[in-house]
C-alpha atoms as an extended CHARMM CRD file, in Angstrom:
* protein
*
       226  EXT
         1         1  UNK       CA           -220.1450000000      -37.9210000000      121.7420000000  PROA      1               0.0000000000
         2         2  UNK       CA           -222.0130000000      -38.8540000000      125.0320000000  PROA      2               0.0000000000
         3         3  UNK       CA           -223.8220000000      -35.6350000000      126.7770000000  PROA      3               0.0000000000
         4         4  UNK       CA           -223.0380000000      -35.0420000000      130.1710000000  PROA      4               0.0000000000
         5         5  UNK       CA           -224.8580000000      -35.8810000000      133.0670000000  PROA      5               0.0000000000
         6         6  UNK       CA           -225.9590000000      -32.5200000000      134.4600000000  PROA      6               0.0000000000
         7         7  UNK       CA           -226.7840000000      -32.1050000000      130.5920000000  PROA      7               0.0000000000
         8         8  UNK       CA           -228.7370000000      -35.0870000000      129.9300000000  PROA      8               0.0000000000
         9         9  UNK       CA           -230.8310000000      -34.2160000000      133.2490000000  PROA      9               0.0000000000
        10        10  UNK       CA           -231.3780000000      -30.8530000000      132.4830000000  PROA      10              0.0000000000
        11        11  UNK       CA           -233.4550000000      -32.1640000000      129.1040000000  PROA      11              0.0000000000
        12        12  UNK       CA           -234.9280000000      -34.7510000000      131.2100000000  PROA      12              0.0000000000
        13        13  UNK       CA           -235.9960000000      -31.7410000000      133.3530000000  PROA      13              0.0000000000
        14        14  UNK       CA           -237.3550000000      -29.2750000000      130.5120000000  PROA      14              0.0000000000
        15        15  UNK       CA           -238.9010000000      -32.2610000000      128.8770000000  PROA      15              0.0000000000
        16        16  UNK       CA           -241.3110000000      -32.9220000000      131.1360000000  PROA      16              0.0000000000
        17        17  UNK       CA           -242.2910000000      -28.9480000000      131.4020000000  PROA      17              0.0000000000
        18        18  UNK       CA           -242.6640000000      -29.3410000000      127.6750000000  PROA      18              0.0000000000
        19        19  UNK       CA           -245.0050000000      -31.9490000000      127.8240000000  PROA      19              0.0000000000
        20        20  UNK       CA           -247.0270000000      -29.9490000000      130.5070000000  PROA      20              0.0000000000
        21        21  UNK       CA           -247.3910000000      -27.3950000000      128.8290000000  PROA      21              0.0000000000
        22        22  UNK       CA           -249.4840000000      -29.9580000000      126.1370000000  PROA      22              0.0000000000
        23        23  UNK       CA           -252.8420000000      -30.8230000000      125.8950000000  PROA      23              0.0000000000
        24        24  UNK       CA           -252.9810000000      -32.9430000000      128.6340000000  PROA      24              0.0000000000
        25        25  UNK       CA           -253.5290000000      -36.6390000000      128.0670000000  PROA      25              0.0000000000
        26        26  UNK       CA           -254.0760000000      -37.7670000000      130.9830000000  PROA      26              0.0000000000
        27        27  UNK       CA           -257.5050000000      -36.5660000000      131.4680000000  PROA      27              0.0000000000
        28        28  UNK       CA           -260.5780000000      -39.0590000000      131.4430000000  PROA      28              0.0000000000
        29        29  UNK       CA           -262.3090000000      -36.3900000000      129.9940000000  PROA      29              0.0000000000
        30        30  UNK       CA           -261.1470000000      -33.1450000000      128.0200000000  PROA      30              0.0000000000
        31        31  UNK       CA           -263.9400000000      -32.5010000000      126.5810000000  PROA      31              0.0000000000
        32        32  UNK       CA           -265.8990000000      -31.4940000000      129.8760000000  PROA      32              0.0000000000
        33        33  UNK       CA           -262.5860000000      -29.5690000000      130.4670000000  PROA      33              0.0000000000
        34        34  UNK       CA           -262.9400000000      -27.5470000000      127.2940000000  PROA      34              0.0000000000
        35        35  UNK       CA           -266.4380000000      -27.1190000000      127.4720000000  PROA      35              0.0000000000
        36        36  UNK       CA           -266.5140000000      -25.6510000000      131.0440000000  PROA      36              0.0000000000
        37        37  UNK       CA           -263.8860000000      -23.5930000000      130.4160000000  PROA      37              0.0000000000
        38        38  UNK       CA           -264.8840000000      -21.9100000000      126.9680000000  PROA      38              0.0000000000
        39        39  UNK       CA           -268.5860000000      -20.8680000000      128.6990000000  PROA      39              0.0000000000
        40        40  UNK       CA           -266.7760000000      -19.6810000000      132.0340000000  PROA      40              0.0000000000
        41        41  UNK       CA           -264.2760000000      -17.3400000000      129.4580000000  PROA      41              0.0000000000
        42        42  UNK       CA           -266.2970000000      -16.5130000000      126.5180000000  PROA      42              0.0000000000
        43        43  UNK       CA           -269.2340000000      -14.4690000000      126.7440000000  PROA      43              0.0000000000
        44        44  UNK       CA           -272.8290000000      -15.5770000000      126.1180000000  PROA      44              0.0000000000
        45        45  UNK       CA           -273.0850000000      -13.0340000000      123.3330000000  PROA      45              0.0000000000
        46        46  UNK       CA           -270.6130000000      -15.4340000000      121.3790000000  PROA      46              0.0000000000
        47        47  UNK       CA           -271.9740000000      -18.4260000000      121.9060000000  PROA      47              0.0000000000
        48        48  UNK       CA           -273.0560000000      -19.1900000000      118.3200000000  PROA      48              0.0000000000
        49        49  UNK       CA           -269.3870000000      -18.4620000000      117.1330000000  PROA      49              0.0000000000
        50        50  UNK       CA           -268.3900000000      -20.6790000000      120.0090000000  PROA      50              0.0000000000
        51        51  UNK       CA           -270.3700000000      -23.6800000000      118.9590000000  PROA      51              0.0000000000
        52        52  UNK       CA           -269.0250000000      -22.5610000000      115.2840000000  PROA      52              0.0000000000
        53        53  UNK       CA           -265.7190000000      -22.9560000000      116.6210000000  PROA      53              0.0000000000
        54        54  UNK       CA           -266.4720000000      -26.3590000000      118.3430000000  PROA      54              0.0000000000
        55        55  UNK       CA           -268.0960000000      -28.1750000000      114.8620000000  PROA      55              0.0000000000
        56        56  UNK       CA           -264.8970000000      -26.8570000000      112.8750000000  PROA      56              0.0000000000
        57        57  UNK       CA           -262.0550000000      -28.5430000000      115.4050000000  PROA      57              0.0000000000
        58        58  UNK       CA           -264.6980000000      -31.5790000000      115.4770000000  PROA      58              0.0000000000
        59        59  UNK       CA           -264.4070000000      -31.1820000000      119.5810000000  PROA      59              0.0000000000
        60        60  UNK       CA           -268.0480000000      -33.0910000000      120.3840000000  PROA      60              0.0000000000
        61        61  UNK       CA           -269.0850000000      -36.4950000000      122.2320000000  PROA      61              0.0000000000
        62        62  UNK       CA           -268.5760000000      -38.3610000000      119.0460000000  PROA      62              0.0000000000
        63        63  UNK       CA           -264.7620000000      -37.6010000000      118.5910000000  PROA      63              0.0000000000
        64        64  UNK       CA           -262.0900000000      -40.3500000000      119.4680000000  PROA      64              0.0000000000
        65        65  UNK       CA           -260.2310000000      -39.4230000000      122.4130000000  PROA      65              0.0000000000
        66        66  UNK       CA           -256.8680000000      -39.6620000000      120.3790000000  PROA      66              0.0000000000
        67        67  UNK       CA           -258.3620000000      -36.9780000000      117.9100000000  PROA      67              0.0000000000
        68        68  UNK       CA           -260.0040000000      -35.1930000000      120.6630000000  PROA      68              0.0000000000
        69        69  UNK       CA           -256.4060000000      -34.5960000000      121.7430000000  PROA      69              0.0000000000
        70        70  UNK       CA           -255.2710000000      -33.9320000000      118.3880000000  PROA      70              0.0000000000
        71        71  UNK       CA           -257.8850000000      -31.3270000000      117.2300000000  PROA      71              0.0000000000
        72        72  UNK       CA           -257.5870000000      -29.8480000000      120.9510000000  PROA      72              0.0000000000
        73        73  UNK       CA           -253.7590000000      -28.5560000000      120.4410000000  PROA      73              0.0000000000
        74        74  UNK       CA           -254.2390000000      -27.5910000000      117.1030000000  PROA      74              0.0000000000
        75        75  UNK       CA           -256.9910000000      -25.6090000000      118.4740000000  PROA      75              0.0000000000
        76        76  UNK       CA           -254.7460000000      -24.0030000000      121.2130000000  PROA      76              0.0000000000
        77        77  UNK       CA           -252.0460000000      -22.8050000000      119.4560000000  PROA      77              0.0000000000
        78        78  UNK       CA           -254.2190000000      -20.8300000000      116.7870000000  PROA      78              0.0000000000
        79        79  UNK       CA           -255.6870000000      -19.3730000000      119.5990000000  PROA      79              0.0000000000
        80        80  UNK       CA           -252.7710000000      -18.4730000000      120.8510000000  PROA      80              0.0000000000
        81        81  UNK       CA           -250.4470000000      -17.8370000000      117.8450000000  PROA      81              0.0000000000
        82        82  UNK       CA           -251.9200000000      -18.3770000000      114.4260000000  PROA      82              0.0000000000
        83        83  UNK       CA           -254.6970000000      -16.5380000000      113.9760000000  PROA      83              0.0000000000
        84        84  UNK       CA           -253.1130000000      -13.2130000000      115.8000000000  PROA      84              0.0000000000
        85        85  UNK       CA           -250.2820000000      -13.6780000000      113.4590000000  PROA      85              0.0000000000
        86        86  UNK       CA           -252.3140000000      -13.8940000000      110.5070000000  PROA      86              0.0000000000
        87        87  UNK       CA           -254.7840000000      -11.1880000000      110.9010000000  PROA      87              0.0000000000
        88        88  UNK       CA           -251.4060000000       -8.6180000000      112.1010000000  PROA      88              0.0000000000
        89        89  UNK       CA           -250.1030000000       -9.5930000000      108.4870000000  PROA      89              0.0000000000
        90        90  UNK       CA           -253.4570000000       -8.6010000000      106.8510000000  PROA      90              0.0000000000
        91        91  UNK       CA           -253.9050000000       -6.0630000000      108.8030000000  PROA      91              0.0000000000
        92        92  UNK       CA           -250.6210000000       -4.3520000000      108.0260000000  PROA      92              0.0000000000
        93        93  UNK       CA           -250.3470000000       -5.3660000000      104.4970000000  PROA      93              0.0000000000
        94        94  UNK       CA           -254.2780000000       -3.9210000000      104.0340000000  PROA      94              0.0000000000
        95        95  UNK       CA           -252.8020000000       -0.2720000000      105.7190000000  PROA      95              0.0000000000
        96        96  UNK       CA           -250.0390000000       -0.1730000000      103.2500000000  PROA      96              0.0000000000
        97        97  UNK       CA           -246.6370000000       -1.4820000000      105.4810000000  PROA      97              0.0000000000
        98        98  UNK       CA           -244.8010000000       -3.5120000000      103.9030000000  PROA      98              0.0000000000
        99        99  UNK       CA           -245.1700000000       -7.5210000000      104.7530000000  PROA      99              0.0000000000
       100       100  UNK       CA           -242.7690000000      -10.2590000000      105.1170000000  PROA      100             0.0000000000
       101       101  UNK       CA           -245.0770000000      -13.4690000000      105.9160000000  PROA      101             0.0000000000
       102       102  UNK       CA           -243.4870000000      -16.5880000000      106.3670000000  PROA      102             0.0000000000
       103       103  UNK       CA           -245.0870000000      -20.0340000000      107.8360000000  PROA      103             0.0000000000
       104       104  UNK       CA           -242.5530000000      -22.6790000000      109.5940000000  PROA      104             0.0000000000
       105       105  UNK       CA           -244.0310000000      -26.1390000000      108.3870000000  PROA      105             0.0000000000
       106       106  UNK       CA           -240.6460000000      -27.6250000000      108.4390000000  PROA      106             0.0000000000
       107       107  UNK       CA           -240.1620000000      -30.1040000000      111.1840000000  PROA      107             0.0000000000
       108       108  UNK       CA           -237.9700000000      -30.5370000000      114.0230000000  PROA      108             0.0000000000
       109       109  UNK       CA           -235.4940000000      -32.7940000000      112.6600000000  PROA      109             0.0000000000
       110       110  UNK       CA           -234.2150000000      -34.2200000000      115.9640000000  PROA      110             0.0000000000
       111       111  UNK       CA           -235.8850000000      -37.2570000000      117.7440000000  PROA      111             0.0000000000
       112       112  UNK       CA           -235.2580000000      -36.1380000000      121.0270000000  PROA      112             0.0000000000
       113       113  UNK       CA           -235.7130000000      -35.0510000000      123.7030000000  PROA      113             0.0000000000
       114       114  UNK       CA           -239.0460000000      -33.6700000000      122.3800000000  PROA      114             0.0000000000
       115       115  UNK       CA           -241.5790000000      -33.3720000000      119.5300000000  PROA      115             0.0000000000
       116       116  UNK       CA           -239.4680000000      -35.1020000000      117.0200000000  PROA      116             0.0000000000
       117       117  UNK       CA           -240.6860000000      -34.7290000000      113.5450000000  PROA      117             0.0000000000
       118       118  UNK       CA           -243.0890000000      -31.9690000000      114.5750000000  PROA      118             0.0000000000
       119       119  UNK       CA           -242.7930000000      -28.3130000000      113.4190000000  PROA      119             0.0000000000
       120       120  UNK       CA           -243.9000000000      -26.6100000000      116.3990000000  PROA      120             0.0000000000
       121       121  UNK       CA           -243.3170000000      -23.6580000000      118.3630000000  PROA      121             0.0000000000
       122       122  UNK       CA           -239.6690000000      -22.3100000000      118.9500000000  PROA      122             0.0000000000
       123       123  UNK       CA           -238.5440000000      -25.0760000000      116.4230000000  PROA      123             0.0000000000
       124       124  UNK       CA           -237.0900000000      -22.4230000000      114.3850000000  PROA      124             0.0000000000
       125       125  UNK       CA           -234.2100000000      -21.5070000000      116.8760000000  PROA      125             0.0000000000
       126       126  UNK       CA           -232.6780000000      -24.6920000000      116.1690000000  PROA      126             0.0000000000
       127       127  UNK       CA           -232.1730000000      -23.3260000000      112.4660000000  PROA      127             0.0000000000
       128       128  UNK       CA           -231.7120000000      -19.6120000000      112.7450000000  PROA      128             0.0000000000
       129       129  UNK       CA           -228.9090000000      -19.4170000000      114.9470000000  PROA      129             0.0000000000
       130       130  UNK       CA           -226.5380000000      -21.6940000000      113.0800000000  PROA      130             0.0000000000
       131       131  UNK       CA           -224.9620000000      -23.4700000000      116.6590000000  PROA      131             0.0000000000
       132       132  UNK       CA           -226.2330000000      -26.6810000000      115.2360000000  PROA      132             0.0000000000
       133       133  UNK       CA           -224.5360000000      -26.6680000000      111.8900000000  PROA      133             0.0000000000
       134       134  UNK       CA           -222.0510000000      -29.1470000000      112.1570000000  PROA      134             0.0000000000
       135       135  UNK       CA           -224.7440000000      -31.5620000000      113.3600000000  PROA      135             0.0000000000
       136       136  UNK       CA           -227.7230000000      -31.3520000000      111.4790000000  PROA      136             0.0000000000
       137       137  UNK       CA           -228.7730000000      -34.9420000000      110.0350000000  PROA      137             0.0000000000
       138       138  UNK       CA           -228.4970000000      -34.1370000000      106.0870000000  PROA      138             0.0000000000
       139       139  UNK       CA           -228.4670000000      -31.5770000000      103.5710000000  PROA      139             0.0000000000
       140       140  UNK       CA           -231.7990000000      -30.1170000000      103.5710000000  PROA      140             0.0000000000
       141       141  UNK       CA           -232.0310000000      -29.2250000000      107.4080000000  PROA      141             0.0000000000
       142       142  UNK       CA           -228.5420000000      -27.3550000000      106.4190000000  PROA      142             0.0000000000
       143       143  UNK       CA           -229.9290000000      -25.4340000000      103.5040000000  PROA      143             0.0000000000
       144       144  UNK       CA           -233.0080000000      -24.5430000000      105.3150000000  PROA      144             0.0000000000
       145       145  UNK       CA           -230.8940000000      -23.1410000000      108.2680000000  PROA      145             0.0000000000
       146       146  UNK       CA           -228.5550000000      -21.4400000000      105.6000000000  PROA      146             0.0000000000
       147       147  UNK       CA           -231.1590000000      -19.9870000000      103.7290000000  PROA      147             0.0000000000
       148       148  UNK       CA           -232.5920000000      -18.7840000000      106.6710000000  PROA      148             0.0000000000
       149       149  UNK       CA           -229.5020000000      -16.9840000000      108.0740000000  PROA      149             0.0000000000
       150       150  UNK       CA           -229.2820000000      -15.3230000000      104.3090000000  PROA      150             0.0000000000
       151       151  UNK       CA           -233.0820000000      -14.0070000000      104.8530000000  PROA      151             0.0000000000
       152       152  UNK       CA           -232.4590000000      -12.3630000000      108.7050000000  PROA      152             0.0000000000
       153       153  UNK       CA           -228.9950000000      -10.9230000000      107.6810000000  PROA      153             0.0000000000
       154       154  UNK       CA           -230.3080000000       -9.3430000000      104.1790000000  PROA      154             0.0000000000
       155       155  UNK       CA           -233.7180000000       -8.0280000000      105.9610000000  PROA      155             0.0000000000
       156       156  UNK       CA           -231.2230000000       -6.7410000000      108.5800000000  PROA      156             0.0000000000
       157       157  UNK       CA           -228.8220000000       -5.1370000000      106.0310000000  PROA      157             0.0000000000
       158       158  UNK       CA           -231.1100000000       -3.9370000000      103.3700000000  PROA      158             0.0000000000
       159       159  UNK       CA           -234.8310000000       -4.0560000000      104.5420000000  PROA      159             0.0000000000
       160       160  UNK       CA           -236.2760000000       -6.7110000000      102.1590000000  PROA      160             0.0000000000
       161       161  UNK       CA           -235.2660000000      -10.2230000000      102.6270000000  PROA      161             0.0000000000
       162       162  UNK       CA           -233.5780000000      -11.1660000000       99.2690000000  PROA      162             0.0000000000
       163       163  UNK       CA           -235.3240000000      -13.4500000000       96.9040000000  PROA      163             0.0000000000
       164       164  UNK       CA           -238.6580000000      -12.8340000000       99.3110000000  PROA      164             0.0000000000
       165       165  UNK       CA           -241.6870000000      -11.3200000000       98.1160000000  PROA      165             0.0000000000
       166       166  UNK       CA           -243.9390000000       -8.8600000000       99.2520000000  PROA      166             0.0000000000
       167       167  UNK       CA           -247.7170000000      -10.4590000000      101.2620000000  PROA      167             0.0000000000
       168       168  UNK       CA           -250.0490000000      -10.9800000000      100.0250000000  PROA      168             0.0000000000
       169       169  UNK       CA           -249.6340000000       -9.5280000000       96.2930000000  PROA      169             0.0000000000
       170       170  UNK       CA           -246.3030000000      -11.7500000000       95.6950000000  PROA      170             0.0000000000
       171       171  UNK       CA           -247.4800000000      -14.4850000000       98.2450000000  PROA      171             0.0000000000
       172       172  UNK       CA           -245.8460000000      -16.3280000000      101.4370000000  PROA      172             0.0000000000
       173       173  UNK       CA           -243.0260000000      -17.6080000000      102.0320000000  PROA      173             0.0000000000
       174       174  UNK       CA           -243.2390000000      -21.6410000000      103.5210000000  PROA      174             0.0000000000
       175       175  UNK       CA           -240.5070000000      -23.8850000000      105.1560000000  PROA      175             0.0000000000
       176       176  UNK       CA           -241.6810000000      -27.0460000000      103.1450000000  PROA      176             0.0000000000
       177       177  UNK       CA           -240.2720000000      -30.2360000000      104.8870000000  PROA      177             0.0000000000
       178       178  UNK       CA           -240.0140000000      -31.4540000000      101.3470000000  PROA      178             0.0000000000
       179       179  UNK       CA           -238.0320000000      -28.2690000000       99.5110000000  PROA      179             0.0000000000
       180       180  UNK       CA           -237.2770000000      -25.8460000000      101.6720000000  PROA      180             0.0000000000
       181       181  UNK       CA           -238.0670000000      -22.1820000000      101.8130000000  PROA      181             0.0000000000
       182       182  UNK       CA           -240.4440000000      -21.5500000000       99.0530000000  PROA      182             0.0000000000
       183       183  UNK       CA           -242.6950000000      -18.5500000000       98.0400000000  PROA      183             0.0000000000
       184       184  UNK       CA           -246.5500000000      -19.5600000000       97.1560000000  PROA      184             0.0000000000
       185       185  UNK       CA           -248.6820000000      -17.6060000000       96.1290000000  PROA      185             0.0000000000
       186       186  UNK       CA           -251.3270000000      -16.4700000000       98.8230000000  PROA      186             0.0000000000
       187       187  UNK       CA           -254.1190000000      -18.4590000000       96.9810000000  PROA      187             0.0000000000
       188       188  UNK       CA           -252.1350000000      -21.6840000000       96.6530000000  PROA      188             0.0000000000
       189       189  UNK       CA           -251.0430000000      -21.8020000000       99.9930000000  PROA      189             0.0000000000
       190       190  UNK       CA           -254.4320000000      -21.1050000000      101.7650000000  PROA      190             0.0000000000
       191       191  UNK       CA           -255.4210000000      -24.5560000000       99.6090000000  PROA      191             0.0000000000
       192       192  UNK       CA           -252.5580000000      -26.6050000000      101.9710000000  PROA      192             0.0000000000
       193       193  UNK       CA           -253.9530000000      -28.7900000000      104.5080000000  PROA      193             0.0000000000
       194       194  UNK       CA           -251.9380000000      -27.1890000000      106.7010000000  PROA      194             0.0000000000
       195       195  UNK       CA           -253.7760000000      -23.5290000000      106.7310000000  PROA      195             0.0000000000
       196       196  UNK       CA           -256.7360000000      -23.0870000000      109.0810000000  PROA      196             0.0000000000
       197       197  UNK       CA           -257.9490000000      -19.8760000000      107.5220000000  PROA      197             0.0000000000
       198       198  UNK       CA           -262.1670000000      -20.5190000000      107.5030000000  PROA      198             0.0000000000
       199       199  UNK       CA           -261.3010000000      -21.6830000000      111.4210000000  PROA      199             0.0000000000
       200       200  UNK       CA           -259.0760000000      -18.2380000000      112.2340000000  PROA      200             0.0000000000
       201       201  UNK       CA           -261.9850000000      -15.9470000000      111.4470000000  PROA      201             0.0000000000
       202       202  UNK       CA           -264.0090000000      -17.6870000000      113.5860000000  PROA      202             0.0000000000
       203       203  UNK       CA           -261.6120000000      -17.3880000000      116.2370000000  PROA      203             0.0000000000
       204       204  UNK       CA           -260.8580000000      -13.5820000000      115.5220000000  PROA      204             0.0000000000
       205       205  UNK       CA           -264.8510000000      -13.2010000000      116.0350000000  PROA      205             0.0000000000
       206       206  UNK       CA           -264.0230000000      -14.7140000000      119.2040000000  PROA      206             0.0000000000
       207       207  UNK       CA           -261.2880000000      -12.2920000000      120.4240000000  PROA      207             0.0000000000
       208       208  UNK       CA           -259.8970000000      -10.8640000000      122.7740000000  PROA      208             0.0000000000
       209       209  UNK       CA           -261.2440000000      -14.0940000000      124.7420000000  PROA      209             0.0000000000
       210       210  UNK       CA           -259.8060000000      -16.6380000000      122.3050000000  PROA      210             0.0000000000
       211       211  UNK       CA           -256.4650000000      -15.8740000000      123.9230000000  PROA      211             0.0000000000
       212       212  UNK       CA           -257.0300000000      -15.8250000000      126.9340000000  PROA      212             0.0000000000
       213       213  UNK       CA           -258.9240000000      -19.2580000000      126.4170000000  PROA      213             0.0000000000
       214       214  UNK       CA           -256.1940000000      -20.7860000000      124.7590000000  PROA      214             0.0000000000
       215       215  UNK       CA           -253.5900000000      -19.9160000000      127.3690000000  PROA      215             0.0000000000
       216       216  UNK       CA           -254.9660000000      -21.0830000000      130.0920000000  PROA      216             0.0000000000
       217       217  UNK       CA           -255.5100000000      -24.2160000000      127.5030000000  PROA      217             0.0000000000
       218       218  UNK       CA           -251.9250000000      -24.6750000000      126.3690000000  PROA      218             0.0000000000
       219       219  UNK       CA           -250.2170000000      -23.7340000000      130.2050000000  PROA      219             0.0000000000
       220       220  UNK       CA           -252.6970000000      -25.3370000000      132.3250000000  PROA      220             0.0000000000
       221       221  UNK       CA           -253.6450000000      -21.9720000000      133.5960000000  PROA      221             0.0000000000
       222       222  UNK       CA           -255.7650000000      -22.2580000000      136.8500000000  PROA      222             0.0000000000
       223       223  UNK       CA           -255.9990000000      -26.3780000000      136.7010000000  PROA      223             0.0000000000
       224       224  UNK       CA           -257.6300000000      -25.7630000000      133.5750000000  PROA      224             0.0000000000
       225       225  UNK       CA           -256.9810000000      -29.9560000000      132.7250000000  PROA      225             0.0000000000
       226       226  UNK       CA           -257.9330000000      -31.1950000000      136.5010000000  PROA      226             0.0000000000
């Protein structure tokens, strides 16, 4: 079924705020962007975490542009989002709450109208709220979407999401784009390619800076990319 106009121009529209809101490509040179902005927002005192920080995303004069860019938005959303969310789930698990930790590597499964194939931030609406349901592509974006609705409802209902263990003693629970929700154990999955965990302390030495850095990073804060 074709979308409708005012539809079809409304993506067009929140596509291209999207794509601002990403590490900006169309800079001759991010690096000098980074770089000037990290020494105007994070104190001298932290400099040698700084440079730390720098070596581990590979952000130096030798870096490809393309993985300049790459390393660059990884870098701003663990400023933003990973690292906080991992150290609250340590944090609280190490005073005795009890921990539900979950990480979203499951990919948006939709081409368009942005960040196909990506799992990236917000992606999980398109899952937990079912609206999609009779259109997702194949059987593993429904089960992951299902399953997910069973987890919310039985947290909601009962306090513990059912079939979900405990962090960190019975693991985390990961949205595998090959299987699905599955619980790993916290050593296995700190081994995945996709955990950052040696490059989130640095960043928590960092804080509360490292936010503020990688807002202004991600939104273009203050014509951070100009």
């Amino acid at each position: 079924m074709p979308l409708h106009p005012d539809f079809e121009n409304i993506l067009t529209y929140f596509q291209g705020k999207i794509f601002q809101m990403n590490i900006a490509t169309d800079r001759p040179d991010p690096l000098t962007a980074l770089l000037t902005s990290s020494k105007n927002l994070i104190p001298p005192s932290l400099s040698s975490d700084l440079q730390s920080l720098f070596q581990a995303y590979s952000l130096n004069e030798s870096t490809p542009l393309p993985k300049l860019i790459e390393q660059a938005t990884l870098l701003s959303g663990d400023l933003i989002f990973q690292q906080m969310i991992h150290e609250t789930a340590f944090t609280l698990s190490m005073a005795g709450k009890r921990v539900f930790y979950y990480h979203w590597d499951f990919p948006n499964p939709y081409s368009s109208p942005f960040f196909g194939g990506i799992a990236h931030h917000f992606v999980d609406c398109l899952f937990l709220f079912q609206t999609l349901h009779e259109i997702y592509p194949n059987d593993l974006v429904r089960s992951v979407a299902e399953d997910m609705a069973r987890y919310w409802i039985s947290f909601a209902v009962k306090g513990t999401p059912e079939g979900w263990g405990e962090y960190p003693l019975e693991g985390v629970m990961v949205v595998d784009p090959q299987q699905g929700w599955v619980m790993r154990s916290r050593e296995e999955d700190e081994r995945s390619e996709r955990r950052r965990n040696k490059r989130w302390e640095v960043i928590q030495r960092l804080q509360p800076f490292a936010q503020t850095w990688g807002d202004q990073m991600a939104n273009r804060r203050d014509g951070f990319w100009k």
